[in-house]
N, CA and C of each residue as an Amber inpcrd file, in Angstrom:
protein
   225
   0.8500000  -1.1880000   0.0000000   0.0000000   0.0000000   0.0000000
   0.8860000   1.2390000   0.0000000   0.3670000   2.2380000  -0.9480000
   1.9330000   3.2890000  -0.8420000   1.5080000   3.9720000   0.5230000
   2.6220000   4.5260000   0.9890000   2.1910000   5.5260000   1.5430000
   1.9350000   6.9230000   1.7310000   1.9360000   7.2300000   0.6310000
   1.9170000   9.0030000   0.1130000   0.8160000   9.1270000  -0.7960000
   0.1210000  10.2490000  -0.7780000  -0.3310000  10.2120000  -2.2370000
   0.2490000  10.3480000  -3.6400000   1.6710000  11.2310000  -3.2530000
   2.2760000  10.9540000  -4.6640000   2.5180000   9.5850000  -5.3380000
   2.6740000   8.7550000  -4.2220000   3.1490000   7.3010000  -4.5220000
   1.9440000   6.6850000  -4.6840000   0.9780000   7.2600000  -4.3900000
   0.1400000   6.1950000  -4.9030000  -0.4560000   6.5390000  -6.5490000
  -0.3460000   7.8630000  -6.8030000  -0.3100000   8.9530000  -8.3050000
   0.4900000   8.0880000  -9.4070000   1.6450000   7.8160000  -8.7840000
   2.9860000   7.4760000  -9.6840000   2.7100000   5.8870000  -9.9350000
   1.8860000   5.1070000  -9.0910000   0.8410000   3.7730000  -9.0560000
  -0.1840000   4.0270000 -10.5390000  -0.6960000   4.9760000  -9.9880000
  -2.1950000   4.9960000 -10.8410000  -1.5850000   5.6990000 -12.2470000
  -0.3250000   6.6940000 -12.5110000  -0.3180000   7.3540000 -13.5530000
   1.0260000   7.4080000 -13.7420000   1.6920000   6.2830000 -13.9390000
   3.2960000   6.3330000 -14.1090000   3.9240000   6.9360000 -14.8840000
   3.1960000   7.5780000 -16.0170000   3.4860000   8.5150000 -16.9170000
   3.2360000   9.8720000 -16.9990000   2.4720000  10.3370000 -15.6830000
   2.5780000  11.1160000 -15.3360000   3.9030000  12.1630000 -14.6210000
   4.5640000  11.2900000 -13.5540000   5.6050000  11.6350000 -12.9080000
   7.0610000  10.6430000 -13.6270000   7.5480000  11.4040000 -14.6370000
   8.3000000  10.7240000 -15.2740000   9.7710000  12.1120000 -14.8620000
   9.9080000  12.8660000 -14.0330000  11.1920000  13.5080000 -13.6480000
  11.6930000  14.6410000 -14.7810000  12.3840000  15.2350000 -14.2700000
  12.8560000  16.4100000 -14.9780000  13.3290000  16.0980000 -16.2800000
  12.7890000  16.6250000 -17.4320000  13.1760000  16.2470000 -18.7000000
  14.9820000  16.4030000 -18.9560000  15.7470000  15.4070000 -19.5820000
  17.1410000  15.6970000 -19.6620000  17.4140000  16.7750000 -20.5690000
  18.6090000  17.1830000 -20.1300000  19.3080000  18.5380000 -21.1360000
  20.0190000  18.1470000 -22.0290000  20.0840000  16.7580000 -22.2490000
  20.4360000  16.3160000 -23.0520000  19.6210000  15.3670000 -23.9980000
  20.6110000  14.9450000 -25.7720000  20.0100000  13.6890000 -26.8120000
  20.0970000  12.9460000 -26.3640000  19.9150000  11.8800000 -27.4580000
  20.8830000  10.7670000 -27.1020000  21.7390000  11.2000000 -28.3690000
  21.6240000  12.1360000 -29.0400000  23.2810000  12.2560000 -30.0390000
  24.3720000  12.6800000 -29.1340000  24.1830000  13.9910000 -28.1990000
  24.9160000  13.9200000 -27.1900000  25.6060000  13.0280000 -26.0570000
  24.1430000  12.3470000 -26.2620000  24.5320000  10.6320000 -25.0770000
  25.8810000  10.0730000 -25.5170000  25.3630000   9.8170000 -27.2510000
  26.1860000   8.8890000 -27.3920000  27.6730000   9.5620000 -27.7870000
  27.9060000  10.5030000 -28.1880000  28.9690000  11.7900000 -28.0530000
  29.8330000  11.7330000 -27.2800000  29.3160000  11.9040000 -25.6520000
  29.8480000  11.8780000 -24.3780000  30.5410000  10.2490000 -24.3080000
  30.1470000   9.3190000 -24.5830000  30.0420000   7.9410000 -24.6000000
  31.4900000   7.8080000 -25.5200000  31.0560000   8.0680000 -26.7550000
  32.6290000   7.5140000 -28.0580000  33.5570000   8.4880000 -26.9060000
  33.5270000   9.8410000 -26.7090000  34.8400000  10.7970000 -26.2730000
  35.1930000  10.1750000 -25.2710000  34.8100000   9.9850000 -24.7100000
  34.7850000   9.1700000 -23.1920000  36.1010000   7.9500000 -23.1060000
  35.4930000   6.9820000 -24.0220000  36.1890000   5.7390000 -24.6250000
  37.2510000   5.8530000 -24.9890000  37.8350000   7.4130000 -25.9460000
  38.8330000   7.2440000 -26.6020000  39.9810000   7.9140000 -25.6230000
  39.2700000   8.3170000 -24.3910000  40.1500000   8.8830000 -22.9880000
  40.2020000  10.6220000 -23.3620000  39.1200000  11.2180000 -23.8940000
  39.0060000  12.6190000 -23.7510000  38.6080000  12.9780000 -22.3300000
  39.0880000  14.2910000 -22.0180000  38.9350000  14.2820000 -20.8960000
  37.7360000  15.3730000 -20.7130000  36.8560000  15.7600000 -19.2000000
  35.7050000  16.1960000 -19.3400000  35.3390000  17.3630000 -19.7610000
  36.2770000  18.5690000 -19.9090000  35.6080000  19.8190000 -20.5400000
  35.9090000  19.6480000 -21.9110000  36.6510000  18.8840000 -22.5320000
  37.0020000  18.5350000 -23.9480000  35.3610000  17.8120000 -24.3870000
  34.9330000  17.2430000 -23.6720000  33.9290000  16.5170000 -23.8690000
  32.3700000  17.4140000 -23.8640000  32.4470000  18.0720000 -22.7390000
  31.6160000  18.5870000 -22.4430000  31.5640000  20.3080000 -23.6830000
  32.4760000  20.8910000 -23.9690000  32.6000000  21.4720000 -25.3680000
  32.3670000  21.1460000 -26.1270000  32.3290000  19.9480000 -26.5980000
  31.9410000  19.3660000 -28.3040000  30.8720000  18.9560000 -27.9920000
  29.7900000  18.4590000 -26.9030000  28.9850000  18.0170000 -27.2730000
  27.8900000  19.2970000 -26.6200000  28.5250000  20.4830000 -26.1840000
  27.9030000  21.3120000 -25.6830000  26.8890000  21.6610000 -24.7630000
  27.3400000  20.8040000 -23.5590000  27.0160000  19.9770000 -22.4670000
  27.6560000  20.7270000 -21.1370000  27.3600000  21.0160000 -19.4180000
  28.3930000  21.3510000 -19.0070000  28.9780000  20.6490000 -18.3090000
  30.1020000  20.8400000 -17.9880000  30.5680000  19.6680000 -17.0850000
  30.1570000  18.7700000 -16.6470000  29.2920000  19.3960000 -15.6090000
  28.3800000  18.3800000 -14.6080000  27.6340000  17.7880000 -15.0330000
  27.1600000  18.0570000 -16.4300000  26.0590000  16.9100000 -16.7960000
  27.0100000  15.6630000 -17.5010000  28.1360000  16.1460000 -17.8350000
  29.2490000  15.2400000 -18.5770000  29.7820000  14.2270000 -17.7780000
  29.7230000  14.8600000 -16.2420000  30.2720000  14.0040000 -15.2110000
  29.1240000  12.7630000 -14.8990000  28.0270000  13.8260000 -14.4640000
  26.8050000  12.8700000 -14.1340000  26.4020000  11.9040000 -14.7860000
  26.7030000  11.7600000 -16.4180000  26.6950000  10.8010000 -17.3480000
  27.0280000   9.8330000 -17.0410000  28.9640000  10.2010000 -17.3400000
  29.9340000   8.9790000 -16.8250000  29.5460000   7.8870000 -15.5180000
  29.3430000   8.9240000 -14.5130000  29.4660000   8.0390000 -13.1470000
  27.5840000   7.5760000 -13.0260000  26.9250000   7.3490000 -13.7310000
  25.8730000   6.6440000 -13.7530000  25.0840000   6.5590000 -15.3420000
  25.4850000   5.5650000 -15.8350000  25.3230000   5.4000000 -17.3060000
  24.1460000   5.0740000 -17.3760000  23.5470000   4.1270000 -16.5730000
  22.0220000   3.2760000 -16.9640000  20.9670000   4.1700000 -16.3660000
  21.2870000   5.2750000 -15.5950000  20.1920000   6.0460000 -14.9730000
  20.2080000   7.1940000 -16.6120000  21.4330000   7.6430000 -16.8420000
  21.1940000   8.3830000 -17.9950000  20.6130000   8.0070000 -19.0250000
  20.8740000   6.5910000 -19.4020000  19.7900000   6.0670000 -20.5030000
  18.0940000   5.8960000 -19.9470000  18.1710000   5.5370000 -18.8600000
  16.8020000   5.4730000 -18.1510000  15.8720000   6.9170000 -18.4270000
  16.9510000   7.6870000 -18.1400000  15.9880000   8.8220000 -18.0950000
  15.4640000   9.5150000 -19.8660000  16.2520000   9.3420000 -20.4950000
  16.0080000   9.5900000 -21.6800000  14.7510000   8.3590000 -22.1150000
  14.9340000   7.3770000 -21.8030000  13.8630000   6.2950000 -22.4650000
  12.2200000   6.5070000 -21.5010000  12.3990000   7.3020000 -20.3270000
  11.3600000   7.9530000 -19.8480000  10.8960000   8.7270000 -20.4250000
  11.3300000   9.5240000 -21.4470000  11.1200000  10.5760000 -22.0760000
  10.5410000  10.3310000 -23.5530000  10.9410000   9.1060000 -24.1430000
  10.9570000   8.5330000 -25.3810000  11.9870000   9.1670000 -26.5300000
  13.3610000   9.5200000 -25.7050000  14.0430000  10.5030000 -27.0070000
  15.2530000   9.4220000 -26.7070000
């Protein structure tokens, strides 16, 4: 039984509360992803894909929440 009403909202209308839309693609996703690989480092990264830091960082150190959140979104 939830115990909130939001939780019980996010029960009844899961597509309702789907979280702050990302500031990012996934062309950027995957951007951050190849630079990443080839050992660019993060403002190099975060410049070309025109991103700032912190979202460049936040990427790296949690990959499946960043795809999560984009596939919440359907982009």
């Amino acid at each position: 039984m939830p115990e909130t009403l939001i939780e019980h909202a996010k029960i009844e209308q899961p597509e309702a509360y789907r979280g702050r839309k990302s500031s990012y693609d996934r062309d950027q996703l995957n951007l951050v992803l190849d630079m990443t690989n080839t050992g660019a480092g993060t403002s190099e990264v975060a410049r070309a894909a025109g991103l700032s830091r912190q979202t460049v960082l936040r990427i790296r150190r949690d990959l499946a929440e960043a795809e999560a959140g984009l596939a919440r979104w359907g982009m």
